[in-house]
MARFIDO-459824 format. One record per residue (C-alpha): residue number from 1; chain; residue in one letter; z, y, x. Coordinates in steps of 0.2 Angstrom, whole numbers, plus 2048, in hexadecimal, padded with zeros to 3 digits. Layout:
N
(node NUM,"A","A",(Z,Y,X))
...
***
This chain:
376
(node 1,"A","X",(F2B,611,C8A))
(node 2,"A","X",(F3C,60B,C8F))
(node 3,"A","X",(F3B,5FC,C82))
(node 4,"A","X",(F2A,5F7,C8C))
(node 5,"A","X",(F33,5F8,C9F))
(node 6,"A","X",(F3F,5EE,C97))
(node 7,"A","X",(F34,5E0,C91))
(node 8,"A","X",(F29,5DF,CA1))
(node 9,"A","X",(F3A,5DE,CAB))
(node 10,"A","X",(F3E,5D2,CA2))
(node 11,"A","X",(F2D,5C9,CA5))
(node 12,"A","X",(F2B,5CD,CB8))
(node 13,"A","X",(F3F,5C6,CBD))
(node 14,"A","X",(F3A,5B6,CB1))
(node 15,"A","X",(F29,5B3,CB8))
(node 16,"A","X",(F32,5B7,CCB))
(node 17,"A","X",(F3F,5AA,CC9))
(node 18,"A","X",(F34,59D,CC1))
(node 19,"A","X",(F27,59E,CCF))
(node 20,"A","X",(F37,59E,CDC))
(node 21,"A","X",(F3F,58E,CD4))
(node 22,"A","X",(F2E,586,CD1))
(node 23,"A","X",(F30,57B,CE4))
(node 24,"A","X",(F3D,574,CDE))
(node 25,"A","X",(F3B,570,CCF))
(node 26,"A","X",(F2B,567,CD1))
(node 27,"A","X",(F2B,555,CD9))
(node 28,"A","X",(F2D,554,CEB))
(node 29,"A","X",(F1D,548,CF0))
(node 30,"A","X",(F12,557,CE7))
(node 31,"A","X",(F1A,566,CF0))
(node 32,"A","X",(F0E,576,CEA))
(node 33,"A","X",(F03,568,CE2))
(node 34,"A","X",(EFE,55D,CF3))
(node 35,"A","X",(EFF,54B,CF2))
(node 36,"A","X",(F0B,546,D01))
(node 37,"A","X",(F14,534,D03))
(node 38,"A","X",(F27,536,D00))
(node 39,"A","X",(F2E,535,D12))
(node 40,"A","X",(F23,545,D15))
(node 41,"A","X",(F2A,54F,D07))
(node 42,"A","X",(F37,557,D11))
(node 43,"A","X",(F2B,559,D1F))
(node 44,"A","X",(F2D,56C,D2A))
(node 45,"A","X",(F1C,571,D27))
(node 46,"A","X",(F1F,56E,D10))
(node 47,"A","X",(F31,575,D15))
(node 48,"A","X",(F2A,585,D1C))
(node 49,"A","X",(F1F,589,D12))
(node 50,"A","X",(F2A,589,D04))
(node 51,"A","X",(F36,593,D0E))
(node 52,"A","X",(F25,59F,D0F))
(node 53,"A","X",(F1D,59E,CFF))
(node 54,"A","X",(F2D,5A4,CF7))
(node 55,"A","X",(F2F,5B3,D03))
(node 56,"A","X",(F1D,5B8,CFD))
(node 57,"A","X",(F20,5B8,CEC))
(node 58,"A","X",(F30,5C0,CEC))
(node 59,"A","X",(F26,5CF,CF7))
(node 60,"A","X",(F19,5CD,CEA))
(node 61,"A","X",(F27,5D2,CDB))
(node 62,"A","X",(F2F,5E1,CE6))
(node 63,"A","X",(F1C,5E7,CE9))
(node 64,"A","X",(F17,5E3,CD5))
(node 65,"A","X",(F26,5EB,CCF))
(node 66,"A","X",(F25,5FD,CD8))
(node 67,"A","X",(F12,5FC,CD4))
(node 68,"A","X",(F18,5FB,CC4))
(node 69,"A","X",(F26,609,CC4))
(node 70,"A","X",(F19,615,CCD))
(node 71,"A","X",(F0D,612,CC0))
(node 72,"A","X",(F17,615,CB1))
(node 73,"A","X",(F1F,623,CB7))
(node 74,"A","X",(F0D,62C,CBB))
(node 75,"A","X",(F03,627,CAD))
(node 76,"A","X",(F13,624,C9E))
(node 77,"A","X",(F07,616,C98))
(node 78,"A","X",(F11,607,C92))
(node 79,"A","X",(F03,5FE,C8F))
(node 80,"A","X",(F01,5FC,CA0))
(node 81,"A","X",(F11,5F4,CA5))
(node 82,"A","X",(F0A,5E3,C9C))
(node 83,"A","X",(EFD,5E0,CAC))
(node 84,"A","X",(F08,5E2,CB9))
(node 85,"A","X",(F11,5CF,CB1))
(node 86,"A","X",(EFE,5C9,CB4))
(node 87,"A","X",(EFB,5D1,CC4))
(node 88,"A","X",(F0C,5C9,CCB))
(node 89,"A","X",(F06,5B5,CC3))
(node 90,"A","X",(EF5,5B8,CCD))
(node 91,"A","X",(EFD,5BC,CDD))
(node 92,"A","X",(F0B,5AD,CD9))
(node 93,"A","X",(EFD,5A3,CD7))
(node 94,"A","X",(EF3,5AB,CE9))
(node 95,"A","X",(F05,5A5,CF0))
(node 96,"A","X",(F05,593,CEB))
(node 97,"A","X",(EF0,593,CF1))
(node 98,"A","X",(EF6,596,D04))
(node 99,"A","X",(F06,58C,D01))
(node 100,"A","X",(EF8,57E,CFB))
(node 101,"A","X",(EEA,580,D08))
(node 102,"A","X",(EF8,57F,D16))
(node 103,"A","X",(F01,570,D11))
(node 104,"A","X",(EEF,567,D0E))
(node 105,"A","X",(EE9,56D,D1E))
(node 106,"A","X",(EF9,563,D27))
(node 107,"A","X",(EF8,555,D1C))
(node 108,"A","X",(EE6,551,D1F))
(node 109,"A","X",(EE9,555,D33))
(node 110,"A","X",(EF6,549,D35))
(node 111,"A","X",(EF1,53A,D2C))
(node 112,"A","X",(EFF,53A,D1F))
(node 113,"A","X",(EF8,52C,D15))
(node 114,"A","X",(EF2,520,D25))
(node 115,"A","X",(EF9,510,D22))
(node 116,"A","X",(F03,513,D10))
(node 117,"A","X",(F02,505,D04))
(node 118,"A","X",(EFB,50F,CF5))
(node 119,"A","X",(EFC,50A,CE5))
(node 120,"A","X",(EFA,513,CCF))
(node 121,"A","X",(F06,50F,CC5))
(node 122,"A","X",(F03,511,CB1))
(node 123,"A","X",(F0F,510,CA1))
(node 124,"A","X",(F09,500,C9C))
(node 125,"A","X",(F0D,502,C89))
(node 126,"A","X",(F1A,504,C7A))
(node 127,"A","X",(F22,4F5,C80))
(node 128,"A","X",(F32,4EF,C75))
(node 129,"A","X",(F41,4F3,C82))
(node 130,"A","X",(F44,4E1,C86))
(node 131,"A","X",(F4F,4DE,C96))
(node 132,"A","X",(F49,4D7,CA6))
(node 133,"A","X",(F54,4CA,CB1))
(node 134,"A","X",(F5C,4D9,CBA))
(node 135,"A","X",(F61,4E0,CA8))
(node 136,"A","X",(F58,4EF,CA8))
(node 137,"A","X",(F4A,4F5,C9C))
(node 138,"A","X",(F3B,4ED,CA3))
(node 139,"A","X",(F30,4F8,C97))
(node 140,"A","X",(F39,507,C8D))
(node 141,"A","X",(F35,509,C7B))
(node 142,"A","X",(F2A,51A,C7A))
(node 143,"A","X",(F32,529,C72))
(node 144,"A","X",(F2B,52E,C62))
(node 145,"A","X",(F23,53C,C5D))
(node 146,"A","X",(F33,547,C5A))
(node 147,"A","X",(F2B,550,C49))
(node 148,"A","X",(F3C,555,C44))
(node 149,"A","X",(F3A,564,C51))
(node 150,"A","X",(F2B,56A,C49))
(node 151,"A","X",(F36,56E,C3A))
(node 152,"A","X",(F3C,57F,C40))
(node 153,"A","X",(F2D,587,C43))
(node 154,"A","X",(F25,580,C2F))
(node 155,"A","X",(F37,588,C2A))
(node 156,"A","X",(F33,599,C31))
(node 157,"A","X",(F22,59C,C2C))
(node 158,"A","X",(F26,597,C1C))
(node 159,"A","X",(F33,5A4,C1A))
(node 160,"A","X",(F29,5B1,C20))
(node 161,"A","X",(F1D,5AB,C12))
(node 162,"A","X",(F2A,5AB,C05))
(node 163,"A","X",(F33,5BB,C0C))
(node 164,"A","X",(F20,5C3,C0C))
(node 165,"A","X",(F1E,5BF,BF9))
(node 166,"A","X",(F2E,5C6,BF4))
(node 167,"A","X",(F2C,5D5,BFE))
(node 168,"A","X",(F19,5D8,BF9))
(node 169,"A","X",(F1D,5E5,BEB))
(node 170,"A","X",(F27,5EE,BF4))
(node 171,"A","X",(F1F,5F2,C03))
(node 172,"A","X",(F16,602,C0A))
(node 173,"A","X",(F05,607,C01))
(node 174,"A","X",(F01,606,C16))
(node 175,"A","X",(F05,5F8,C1F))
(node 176,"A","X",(F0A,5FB,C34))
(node 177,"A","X",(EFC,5EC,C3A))
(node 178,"A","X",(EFF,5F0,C4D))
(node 179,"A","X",(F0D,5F7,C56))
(node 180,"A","X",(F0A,601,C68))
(node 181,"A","X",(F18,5FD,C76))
(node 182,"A","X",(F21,60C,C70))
(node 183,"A","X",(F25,604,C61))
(node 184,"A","X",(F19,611,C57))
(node 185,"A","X",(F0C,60C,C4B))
(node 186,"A","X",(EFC,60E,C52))
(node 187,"A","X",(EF2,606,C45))
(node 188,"A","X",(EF5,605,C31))
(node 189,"A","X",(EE9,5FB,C22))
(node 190,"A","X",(EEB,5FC,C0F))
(node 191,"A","X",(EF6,5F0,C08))
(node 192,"A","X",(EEF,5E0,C02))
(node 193,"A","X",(EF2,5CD,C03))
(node 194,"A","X",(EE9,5CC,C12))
(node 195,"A","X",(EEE,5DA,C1C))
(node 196,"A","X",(F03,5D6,C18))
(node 197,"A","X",(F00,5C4,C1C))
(node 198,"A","X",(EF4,5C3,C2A))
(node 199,"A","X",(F03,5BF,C34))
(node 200,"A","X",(F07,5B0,C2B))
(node 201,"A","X",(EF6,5AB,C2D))
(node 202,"A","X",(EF8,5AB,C40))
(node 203,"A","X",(F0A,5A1,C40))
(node 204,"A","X",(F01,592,C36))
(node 205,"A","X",(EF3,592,C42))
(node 206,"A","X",(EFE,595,C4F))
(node 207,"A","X",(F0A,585,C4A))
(node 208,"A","X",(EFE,57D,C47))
(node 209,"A","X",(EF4,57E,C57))
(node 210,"A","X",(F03,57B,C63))
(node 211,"A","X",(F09,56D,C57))
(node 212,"A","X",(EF8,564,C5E))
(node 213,"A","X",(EFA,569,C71))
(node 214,"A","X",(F0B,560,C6D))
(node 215,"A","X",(F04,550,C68))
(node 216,"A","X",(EF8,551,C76))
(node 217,"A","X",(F06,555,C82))
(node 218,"A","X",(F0F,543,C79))
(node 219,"A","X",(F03,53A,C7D))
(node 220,"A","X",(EFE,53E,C8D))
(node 221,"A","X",(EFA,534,C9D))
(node 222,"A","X",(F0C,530,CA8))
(node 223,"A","X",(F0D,534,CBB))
(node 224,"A","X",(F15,524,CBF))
(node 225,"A","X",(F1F,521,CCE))
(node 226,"A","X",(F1A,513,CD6))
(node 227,"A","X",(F29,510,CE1))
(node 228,"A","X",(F33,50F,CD2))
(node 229,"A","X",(F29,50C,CC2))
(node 230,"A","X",(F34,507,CB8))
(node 231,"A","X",(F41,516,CB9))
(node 232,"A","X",(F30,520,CBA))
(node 233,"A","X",(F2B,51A,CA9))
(node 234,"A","X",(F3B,51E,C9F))
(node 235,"A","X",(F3C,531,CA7))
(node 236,"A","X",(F2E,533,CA1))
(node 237,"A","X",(F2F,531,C90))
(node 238,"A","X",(F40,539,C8F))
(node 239,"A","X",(F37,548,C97))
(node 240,"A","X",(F28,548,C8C))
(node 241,"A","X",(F32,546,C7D))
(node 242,"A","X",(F3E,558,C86))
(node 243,"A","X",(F2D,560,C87))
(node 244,"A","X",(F26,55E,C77))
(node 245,"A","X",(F37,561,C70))
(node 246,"A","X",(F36,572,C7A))
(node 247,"A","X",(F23,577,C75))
(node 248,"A","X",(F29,576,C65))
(node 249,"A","X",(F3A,57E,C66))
(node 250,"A","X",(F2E,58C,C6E))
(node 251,"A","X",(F24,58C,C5F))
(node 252,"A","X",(F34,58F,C54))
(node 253,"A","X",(F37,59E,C5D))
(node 254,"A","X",(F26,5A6,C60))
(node 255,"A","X",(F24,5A3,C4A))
(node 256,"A","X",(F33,5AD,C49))
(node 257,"A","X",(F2C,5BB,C55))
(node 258,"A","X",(F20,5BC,C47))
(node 259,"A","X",(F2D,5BC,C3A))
(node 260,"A","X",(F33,5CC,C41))
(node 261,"A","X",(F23,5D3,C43))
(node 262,"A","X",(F1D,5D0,C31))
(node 263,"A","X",(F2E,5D7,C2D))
(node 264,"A","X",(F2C,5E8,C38))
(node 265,"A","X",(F18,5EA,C2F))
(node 266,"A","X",(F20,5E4,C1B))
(node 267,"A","X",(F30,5F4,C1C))
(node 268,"A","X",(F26,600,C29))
(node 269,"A","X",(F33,601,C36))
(node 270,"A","X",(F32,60E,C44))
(node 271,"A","X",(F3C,60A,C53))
(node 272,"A","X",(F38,609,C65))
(node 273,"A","X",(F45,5F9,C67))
(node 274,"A","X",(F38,5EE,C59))
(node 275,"A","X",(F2D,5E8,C66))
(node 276,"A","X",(F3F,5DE,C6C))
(node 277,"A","X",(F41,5D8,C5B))
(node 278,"A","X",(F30,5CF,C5D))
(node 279,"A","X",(F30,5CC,C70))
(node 280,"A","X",(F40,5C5,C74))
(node 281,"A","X",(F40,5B7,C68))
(node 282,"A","X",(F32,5B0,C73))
(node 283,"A","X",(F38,5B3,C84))
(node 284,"A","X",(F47,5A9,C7E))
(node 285,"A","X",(F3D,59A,C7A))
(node 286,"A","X",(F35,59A,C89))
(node 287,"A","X",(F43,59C,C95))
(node 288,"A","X",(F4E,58D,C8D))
(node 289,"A","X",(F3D,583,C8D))
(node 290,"A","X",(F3B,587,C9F))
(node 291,"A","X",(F4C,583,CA0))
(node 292,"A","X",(F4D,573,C97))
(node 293,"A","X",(F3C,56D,CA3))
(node 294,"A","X",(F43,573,CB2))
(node 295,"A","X",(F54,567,CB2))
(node 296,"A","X",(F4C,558,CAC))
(node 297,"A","X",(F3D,558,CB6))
(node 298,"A","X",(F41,54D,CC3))
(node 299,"A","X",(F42,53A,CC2))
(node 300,"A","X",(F57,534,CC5))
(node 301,"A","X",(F5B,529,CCD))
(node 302,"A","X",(F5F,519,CC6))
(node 303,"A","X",(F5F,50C,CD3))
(node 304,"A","X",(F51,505,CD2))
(node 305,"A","X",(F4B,4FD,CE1))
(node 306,"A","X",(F3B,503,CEB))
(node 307,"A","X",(F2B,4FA,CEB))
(node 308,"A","X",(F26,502,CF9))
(node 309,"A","X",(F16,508,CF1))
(node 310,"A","X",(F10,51B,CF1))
(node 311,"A","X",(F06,528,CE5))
(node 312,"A","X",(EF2,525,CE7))
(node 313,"A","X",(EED,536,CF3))
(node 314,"A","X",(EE4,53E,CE3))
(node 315,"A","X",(EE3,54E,CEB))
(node 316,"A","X",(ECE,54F,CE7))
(node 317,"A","X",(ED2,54E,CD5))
(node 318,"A","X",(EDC,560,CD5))
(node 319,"A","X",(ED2,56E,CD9))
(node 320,"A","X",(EDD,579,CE0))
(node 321,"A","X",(EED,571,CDD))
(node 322,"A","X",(EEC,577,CCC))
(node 323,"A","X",(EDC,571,CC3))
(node 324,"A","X",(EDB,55D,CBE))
(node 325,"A","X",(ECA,555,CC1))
(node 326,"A","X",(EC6,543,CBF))
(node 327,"A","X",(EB9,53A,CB4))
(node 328,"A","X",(EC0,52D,CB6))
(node 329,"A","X",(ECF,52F,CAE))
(node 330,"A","X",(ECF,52B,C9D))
(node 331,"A","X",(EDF,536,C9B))
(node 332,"A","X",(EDC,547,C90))
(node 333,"A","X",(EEC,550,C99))
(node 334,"A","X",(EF7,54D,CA7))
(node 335,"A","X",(F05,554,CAF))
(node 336,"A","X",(F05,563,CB8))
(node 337,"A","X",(F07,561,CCC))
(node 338,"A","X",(F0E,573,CCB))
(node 339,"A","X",(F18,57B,CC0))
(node 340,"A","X",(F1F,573,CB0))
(node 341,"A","X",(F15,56B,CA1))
(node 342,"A","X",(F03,564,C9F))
(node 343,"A","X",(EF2,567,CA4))
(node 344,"A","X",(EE2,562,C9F))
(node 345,"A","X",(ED7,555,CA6))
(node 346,"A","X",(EC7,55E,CA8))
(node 347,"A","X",(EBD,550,CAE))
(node 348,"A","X",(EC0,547,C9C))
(node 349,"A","X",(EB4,54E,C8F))
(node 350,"A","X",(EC2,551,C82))
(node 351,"A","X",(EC9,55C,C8C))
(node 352,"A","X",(EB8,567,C88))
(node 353,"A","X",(EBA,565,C77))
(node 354,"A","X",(ECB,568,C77))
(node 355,"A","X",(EC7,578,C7D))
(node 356,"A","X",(EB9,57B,C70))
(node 357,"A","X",(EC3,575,C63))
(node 358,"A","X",(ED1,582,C68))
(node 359,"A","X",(EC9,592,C6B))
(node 360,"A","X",(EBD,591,C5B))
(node 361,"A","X",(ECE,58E,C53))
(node 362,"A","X",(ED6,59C,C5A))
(node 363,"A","X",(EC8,5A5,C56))
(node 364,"A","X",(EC5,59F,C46))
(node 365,"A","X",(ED8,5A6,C42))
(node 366,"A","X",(ED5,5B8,C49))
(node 367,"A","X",(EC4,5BA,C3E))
(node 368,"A","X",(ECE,5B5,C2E))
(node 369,"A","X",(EDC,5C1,C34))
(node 370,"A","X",(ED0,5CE,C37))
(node 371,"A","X",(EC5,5CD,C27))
(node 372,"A","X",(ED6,5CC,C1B))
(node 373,"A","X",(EDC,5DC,C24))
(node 374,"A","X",(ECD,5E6,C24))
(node 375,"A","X",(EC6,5DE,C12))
(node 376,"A","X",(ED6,5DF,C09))
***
């Protein structure tokens, strides 16, 4: 029980300060995902409502965190504690809606994009780095694919492979196949080659899956600043190049959350502190991923002059700030307009397939994990 309050703390202070440092971490001409010409960005209307939106989800937290408390302490159900990280994203996300509506309701009241020279900007290809007559990179060489951060993550699986085989005769008759919040065994299968290794099973399909989304994320479409594309441009591929470098940094960690796991089912450990073993490994990637997004996600400054030119108003494409549609957008995903990472284009038809292709895989892995256990 104490492990559990521990863990959704941990979860509720992260998920808090995320959401409160999301305005400014995002760009400024996107503010809660509204397309807004530049000399509006500091606009009192976009100002106050960051002002409000973080007010809200800071009174969401307090409320979301006593619920919690007064839950656990009538019921003593850990299990429960999980939810109340859910409940508090929903009403994070009911707080950027009426930070949304509001700024789209002024935008579209006041005529922000009357008389603005608008114009897209793309990333016109590799190019080869050659000066222009100013001396700058008229076209930055594109990043490669940075394979050698995949490494970690193949590394620990195939330790907890290896560490699995030299363990196997040793282990319990009765292996611990699910742990409760308490760190108690709740649910036990025969030793076998499937049931010991099932775990290993998900960190291949695991690696192997967010090794994909990685490559998607690499290749992905630009949002290219056309005031200044050519600074534009090179942030972005530095940035991709940071993401993917994180998402597989995030892999590393959550394979070796497994590690543990597998470790805690092969010697039959009791303790209410191993669900930290497992948990904290993962809340570590994700906090220095976040990290590592957050500081680098704004283009610098570098002195390029402005071609007086603004984003397109794309607002119709994004359902609710959030959701990308536009058929006719070749890309497959793009980046977020709040929060850090990618989305999905869900006007392209790959992004379907993508889908498909995902949740058959991931459910494909669960069925093999399921029939080793259950068939030895």
């Amino acid at each position: 029980m104490t492990v559990a309050i521990i863990l959704t703390s941990a979860l509720l202070a992260m998920v808090t300060v995320l959401a409160l440092a999301l305005p400014a971490i995002n760009s400024a001409t996107v503010p809660f995902g509204v397309r807004v010409p530049s000399r509006y960005a500091a606009d009192p209307v976009i100002v106050g409502q960051i002002r409000t939106y973080r007010k809200r989800v800071l009174a969401s937290a307090v409320v979301v965190a006593a619920a919690t408390a007064a839950v656990s302490a009538a019921s003593g159900e850990a299990l429960l504690l999980p939810l109340s990280v859910l409940v508090l994203v929903g009403t994070w996300y009911a707080c950027f809606v009426l930070a949304n509506h509001a700024i789209r309701a002024v935008k579209a009241a006041g005529g922000w994009f009357e008389g603005v020279r608008q114009a897209a900007a793309a990333d016109a290809g590799p190019g080869a780095g050659a000066p222009s007559e100013d001396g700058l990179e008229a076209q930055p060489a594109r990043v490669p694919f940075p394979w050698p951060w995949l490494v970690p993550a193949l590394a620990i699986t195939a330790a907890t492979l290896l560490i699995g085989v030299l363990r196997y005769p040793s282990m319990p008759g009765l292996l611990a196949v699910h742990y409760g919040a308490d760190g108690v065994p709740d649910r036990l299968a025969a030793k076998s080659v499937g049931s010991a290794f099932s775990l290993v099973f998900v960190q291949c399909g695991l690696t192997a899956l967010l090794a994909v989304v990685a490559a998607a994320v690499h290749r992905s479409r630009p949002d290219i600043d056309p005031a200044y594309p050519v600074s534009s441009v090179r942030w972005h591929r530095r940035y991709t190049a940071q993401s993917v470098k994180a998402l597989l940094g995030l892999v590393a960690m959550i394979d070796l959350g497994m590690l543990f796991s597998s470790l805690l089912m092969w010697t039959g450990t009791v303790s209410t502190w191993a669900p930290l073993a497992v948990v904290l490994p993962v809340l570590a990637g994700v906090t220095v991923a976040a990290i590592v997004l957050a500081r680098n996600n704004r283009v610098p400054d570098e002195g390029e002059p402005d071609t007086g030119l603004t984003h397109v108003d794309d607002d119709r494409f994004w359902r609710g700030g959030l959701v990308y549609v536009n058929r006719d957008d070749p890309a497959l995903m793009v980046p977020r307009r709040f929060g850090l990472g990618w989305t999905l284009n869900f006007g392209n038809p790959g992004a379907a397939m993508f889908l498909v292709g995902v949740l058959a895989f991931v459910g494909l892995v669960i069925s093999i994990v399921a029939a080793l256990r259950l068939g030895g």
